[in-house]
N, C-alpha and C positions, 0 to 999 in steps of 0.2 A: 429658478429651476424647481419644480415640484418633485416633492419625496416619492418614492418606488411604490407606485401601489400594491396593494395586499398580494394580487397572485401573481405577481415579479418580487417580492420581496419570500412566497414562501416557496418559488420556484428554486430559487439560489439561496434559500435557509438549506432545502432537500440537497440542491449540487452538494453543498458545503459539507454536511452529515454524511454523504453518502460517499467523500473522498476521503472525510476522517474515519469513516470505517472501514473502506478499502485498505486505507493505509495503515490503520489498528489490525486488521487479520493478518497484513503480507509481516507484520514486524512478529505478530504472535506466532504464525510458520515459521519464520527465518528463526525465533527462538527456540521453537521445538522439534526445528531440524538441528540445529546448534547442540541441543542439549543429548538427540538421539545422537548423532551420528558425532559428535565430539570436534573438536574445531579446527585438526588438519582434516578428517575427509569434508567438512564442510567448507572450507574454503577452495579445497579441488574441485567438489562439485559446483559454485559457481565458478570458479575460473573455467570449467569446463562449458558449462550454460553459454557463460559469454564467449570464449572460444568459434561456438556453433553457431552464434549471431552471426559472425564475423568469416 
């Protein structure tokens, strides 16, 4: 089996970066909604999010 050549290896470098950053922004929101709004209305406001999925 030959190893991932250069632009499949820096295609899925970028996937990879670019899901750890998504997922580094949504934790930094979820803290600084945490920290504004204090952590009963924060947990109402996603029970309500997920609620409206649903």
């Amino acid at each position: 089996m030959l190893p991932a050549s250069p632009p499949r290896a820096r295609a899925a470098s970028i996937i990879v970066w670019s899901a750890a950053l998504l997922g580094a922004l949504a934790f930094i929101a979820a803290a600084a909604l945490w920290i504004y709004y204090g952590t009963a209305v924060f947990f109402e406001m996603i029970a309500a999010g997920i609620a409206a999925c649903f």
